[in-house]
C-alpha positions in Angstrom: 22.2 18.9 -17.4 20.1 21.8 -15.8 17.8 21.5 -19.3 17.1 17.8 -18.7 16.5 18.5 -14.5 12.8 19.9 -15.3 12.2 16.9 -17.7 12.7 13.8 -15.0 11.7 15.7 -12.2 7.6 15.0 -13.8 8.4 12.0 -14.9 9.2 11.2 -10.6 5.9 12.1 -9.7 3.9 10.7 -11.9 0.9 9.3 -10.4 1.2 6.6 -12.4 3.5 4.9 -9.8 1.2 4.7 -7.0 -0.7 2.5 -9.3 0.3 -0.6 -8.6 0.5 0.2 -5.2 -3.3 1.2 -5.7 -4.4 -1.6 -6.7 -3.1 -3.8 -3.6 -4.9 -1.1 -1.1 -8.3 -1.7 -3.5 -7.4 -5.6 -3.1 -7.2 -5.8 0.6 -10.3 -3.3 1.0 -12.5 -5.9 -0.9 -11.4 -8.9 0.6 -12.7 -7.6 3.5 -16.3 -5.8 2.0 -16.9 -8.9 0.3 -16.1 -11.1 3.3 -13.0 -13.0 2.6 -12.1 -13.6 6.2 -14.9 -16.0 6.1 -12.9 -18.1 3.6 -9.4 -18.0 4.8 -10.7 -19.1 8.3 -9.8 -22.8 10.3 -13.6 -23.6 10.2 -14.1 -23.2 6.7 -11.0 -25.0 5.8 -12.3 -28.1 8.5 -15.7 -28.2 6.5 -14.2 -28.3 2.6 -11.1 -30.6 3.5 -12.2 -33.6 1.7 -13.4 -31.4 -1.6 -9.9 -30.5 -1.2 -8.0 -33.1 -0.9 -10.1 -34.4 -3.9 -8.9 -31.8 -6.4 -5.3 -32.5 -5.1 -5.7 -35.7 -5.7 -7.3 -35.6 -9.3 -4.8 -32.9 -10.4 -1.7 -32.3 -7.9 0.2 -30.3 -10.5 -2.0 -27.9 -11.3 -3.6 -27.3 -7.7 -0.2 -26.9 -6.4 0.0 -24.1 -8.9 -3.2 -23.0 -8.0 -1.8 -22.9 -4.4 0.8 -21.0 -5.0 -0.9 -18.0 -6.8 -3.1 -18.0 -4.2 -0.6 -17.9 -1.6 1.5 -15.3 -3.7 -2.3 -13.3 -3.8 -2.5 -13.2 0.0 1.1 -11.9 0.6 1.3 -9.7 -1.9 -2.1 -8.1 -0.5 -1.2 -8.1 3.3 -4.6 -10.8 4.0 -4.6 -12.2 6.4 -5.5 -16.2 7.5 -1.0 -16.4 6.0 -1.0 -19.2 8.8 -4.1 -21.1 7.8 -3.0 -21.2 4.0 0.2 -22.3 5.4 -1.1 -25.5 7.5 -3.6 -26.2 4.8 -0.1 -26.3 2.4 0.7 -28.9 4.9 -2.1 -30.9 5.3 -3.0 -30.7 1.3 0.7 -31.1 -0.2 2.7 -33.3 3.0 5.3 -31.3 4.9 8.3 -30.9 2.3 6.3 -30.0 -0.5 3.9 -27.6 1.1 6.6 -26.1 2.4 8.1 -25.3 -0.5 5.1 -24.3 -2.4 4.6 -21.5 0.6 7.7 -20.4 0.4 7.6 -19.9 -3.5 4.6 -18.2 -3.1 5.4 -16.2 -0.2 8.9 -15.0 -1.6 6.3 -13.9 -5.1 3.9 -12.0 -2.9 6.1 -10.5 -0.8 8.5 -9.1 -3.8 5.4 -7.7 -5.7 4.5 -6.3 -2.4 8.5 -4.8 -2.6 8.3 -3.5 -5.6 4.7 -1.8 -5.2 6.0 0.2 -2.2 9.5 0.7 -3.7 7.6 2.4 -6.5 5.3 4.1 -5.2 6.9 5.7 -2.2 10.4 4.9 -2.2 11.9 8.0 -3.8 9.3 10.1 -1.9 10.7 9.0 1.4 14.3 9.0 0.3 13.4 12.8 -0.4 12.2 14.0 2.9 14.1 11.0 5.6 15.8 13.3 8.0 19.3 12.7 9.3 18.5 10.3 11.7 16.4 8.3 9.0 19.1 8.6 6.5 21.6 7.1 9.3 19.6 4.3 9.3 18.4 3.6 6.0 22.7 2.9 5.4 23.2 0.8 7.9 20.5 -1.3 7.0 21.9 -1.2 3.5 25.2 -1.9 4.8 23.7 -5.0 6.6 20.8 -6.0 4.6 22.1 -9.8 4.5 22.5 -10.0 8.1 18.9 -8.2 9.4 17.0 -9.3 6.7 17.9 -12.8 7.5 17.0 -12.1 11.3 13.3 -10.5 10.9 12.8 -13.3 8.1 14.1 -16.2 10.5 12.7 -14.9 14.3 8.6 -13.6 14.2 9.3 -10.8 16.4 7.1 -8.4 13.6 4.4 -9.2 11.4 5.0 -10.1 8.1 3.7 -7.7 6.1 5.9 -5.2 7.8 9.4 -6.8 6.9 8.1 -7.2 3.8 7.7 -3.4 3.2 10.3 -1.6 5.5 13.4 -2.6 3.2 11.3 -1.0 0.6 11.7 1.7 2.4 15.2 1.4 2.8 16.6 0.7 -0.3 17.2 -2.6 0.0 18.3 -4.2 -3.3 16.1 -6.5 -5.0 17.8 -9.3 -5.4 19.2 -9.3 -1.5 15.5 -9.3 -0.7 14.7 -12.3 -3.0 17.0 -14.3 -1.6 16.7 -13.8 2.0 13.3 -13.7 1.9 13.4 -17.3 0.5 16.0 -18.7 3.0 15.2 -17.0 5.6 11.2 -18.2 6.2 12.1 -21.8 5.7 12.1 -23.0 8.8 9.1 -20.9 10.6 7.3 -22.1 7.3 8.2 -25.8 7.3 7.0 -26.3 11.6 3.8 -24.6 10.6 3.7 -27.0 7.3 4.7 -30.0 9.8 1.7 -29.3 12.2 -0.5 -29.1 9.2 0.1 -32.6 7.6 -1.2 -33.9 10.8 -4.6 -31.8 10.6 -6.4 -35.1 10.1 -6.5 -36.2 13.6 -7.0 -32.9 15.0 -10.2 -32.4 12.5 -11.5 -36.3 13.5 -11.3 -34.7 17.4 -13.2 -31.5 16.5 -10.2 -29.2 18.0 -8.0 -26.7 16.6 -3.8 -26.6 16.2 -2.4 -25.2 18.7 -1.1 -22.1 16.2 1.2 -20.7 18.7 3.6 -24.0 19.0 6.4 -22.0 17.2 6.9 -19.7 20.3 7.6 -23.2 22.4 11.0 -23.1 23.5 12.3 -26.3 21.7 11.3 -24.7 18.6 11.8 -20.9 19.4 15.3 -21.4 20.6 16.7 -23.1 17.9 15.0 -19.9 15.5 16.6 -17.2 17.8 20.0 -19.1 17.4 19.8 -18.9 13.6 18.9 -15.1 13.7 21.8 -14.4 16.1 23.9 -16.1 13.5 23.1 -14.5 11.2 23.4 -10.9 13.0 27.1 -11.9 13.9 28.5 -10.0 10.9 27.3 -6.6 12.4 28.2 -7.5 15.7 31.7 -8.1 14.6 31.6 -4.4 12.6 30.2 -3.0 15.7 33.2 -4.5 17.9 35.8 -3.4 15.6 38.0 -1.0 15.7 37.0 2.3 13.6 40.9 2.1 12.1 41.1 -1.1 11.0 
């Protein structure tokens, strides 16, 4: 055992791993050189609609797959304009499917995201965590369902964040997958709804009002879900240590 230690311990911190992690840093960087905010941007999306809607409408399947990848792209990447993409999934696809295309490519982004950082840093931070780091990198294991289900289900924290801190954590993979899935459903399919009725809004010359999701009537409902889903660890945290 003590012959093999000095073998893996290189192998560990190999630079190679911050590679991929690399490469999404270089991404976002010339997104922003080469002016993508420009692109991902309400105006830009107003003036190209009807070229749009054209190549959907020549070719749904494969600019729904075109969607997707670039929807994975922006996720995985951290761009931002996540909400534009997501009306425009609306307004180009109809509610039901752009919301499922978003999701799909949301859940890719985000797990290439995941498994950039968990590579990268992941055993790095599991190194050095201090006690009070370490105390909380179990319970979150212990109730990944529950908490990943809440962050994905109420937008208290941006995205990009919950998509790396159960990196970080050591969050399983396929616990990640899943909730990340489920669990933006229904923020994704009110911003999908608002979008399939961008036509109107465009003929008026306004904008969505992007911040509907915070209204009570639709907030509410969102907060109820993520208490749900955080009743398993209030239940641990009201029972008795003995039992």
């Amino acid at each position: 055992m003590s012959e093999n230690t000095p073998q893996t311990a290189p192998s560990g911190a190999s630079p190679w791993r911050f590679l991929p992690f690399l490469v999404l840093i270089v991404g976002l960087g010339l997104f922003f050189v080469m002016g993508g905010t420009h692109y991902l941007s309400f105006e830009e999306f107003s003036s190209n609609r009807g070229m749009l809607l054209d190549l959907v409408a020549r070719n749904a399947v494969l600019s729904a797959g075109f969607f997707i990848l670039i929807y994975g792209l922006a996720v995985a990447f951290s761009l931002p304009g996540g909400t534009i993409l997501t009306l425009a999934g609306g307004f180009l696809f109809g509610t039901f499917a752009g919301t499922a295309y978003v999701v799909v490519g949301a859940t890719l982004g985000a797990s290439a995201l995941f498994f950039a950082a968990r590579t990268a840093f992941g055993d790095v931070l599991m190194r050095r965590a201090g006690p009070a780091i370490v105390k909380m990198e179990k319970g979150f294991q212990e109730n990944a369902w529950s908490y990943l289900f809440f962050l994905r289900l109420v937008p208290l924290f941006p995205f990009w964040l919950v998509n790396l801190v159960p990196a970080f954590l050591g969050v399983g993979f396929g616990v990640y997958v899943v909730t990340t899935f489920i669990g933006i459903i229904p923020g994704t399919l009110v911003y999908a709804s608002i979008g399939s009725g961008l036509g109107m809004v465009f003929d008026l010359g306004e904008t969505p009002d992007l911040g509907l999701i915070f209204d009570p009537q639709i907030l509410l409902p969102l907060l109820g879900l993520g208490f749900l889903a955080l009743l398993p660890v209030l239940y641990k945290l009201r029972k008795p240590a003995g039992n």
